[in-house]
One Martini backbone bead per residue (centre of mass of N, CA, C, O) as a GRO file, in nm:
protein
  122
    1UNK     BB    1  -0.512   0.562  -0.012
    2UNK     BB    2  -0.424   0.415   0.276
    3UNK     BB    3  -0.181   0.350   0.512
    4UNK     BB    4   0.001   0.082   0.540
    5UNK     BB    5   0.163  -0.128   0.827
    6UNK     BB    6   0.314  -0.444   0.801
    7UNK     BB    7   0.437  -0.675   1.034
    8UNK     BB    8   0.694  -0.900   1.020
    9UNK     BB    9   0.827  -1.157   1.276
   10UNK     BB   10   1.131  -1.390   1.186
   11UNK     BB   11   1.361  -1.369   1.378
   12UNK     BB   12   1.713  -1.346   1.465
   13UNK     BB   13   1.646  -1.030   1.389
   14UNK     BB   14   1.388  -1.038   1.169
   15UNK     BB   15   1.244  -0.790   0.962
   16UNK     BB   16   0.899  -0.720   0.808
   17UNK     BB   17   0.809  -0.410   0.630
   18UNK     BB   18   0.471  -0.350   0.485
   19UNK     BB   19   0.366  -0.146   0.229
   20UNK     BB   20   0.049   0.041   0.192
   21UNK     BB   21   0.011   0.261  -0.009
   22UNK     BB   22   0.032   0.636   0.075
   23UNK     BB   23   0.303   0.817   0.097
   24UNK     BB   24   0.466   1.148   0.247
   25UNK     BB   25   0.467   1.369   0.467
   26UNK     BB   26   0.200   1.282   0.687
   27UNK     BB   27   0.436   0.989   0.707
   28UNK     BB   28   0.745   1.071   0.805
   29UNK     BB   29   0.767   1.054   1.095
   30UNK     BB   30   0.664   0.781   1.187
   31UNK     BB   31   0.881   0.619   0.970
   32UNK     BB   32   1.109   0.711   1.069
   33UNK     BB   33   1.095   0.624   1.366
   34UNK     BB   34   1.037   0.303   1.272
   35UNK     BB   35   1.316   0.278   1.090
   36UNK     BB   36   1.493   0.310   1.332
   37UNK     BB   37   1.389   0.089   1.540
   38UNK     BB   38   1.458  -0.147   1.345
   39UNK     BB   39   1.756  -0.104   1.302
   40UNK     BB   40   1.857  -0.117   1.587
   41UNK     BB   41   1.690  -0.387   1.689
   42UNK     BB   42   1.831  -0.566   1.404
   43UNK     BB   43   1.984  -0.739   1.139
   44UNK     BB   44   1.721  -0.770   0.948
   45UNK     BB   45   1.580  -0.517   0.677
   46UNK     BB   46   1.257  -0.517   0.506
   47UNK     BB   47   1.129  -0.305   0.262
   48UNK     BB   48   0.825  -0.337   0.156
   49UNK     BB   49   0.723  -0.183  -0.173
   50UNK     BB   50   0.512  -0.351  -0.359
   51UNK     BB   51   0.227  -0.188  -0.218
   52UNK     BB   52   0.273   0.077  -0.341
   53UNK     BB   53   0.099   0.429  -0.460
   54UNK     BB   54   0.307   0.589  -0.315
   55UNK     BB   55   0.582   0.814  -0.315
   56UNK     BB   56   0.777   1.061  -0.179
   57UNK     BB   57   1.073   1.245  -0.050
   58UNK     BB   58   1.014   1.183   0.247
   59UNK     BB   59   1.099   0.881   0.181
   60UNK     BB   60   1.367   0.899   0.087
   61UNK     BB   61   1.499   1.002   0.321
   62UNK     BB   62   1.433   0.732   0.500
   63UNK     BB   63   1.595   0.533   0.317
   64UNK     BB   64   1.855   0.673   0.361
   65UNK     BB   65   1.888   0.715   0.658
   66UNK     BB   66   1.834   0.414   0.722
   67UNK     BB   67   2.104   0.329   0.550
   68UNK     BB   68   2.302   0.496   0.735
   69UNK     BB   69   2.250   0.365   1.002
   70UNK     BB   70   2.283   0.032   0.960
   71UNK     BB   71   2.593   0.100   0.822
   72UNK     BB   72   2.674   0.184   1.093
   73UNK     BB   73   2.493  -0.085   1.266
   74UNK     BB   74   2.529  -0.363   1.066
   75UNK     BB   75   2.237  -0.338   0.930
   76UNK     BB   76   2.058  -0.512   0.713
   77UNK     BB   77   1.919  -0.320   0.419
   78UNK     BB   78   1.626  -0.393   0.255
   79UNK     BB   79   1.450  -0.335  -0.093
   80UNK     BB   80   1.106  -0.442  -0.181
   81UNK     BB   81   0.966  -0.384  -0.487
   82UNK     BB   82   0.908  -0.587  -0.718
   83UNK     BB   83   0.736  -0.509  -0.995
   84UNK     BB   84   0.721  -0.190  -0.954
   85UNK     BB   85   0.738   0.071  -1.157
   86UNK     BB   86   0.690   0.340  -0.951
   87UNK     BB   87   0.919   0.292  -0.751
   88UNK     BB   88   1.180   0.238  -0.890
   89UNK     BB   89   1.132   0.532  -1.020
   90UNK     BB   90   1.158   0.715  -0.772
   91UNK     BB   91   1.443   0.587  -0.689
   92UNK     BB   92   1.571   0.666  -0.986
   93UNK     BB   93   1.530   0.969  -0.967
   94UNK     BB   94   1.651   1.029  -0.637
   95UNK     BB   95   1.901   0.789  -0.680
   96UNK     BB   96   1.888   0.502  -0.508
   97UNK     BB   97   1.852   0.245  -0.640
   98UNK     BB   98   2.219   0.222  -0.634
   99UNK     BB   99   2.215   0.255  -0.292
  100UNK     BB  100   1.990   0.048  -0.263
  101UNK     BB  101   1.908  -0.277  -0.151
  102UNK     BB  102   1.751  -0.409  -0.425
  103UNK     BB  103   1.455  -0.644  -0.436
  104UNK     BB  104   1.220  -0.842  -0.551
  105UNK     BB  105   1.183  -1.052  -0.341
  106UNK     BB  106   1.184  -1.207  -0.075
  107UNK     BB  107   1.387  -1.426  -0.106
  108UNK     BB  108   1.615  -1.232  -0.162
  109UNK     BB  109   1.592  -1.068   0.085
  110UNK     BB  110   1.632  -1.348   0.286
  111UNK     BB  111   1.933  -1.379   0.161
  112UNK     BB  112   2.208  -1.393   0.308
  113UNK     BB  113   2.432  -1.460   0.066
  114UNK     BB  114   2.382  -1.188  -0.061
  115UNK     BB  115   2.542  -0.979  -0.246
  116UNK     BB  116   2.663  -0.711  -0.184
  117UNK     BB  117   2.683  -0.369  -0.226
  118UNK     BB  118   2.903  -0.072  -0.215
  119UNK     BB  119   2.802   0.202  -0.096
  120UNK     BB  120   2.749   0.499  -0.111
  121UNK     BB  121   2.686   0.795   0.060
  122UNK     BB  122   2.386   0.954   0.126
   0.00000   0.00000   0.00000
């Protein structure tokens, strides 16, 4: 399956990018840049990974490094898993399930008010 990657412009300074299909080295400096310039010039980012077939570590990386950025850079960044069991795996084998904003749907991505975890440094 190809990568495909969806952006989605709510105004407010809101963006969400749906990913689709399979990421992994050969997607990885492309996605690195683009989840740089997200993070950089709004203040919610939702990376929504509910309809990926595949993601490999450096994808895992570039959601950490986003992760780190946004942190700098007081934008919350929110990761939509949906209900994909191998998406989870990945993120919970790599370590980072703990450590990224994760939620189940758009609704609760989008919901200012939803009690942040105080992540520990990736």
């Amino acid at each position: 399956m190809i990568a495909e990657l969806i952006v989605r412009w709510l105004g407010g300074g809101r963006v969400v990018v749906e990913l689709r299909g399979e990421y992994d080295l050969e997607t990885s400096e492309e996605l690195r840049a683009f989840f740089d310039s997200l993070v950089h010039h709004n203040s919610l980012v939702v990376i929504d990974l509910s309809n990926v077939g595949f993601i490999d570590s450096s994808v895992l990386n570039n959601l950490a490094r986003a992760h780190r950025s946004a942190r700098d850079r007081t934008t919350l960044l929110r990761v939509q898993l949906g209900d994909s069991p191998i998406v989870r795996k990945v993120l919970e084998i790599g370590g980072l399930l703990s450590h990224l904003d994760c939620v189940e749907t758009r609704e609760q991505a989008l919901t200012p008010e939803r009690v942040r975890r105080v992540m520990p440094e990736v």
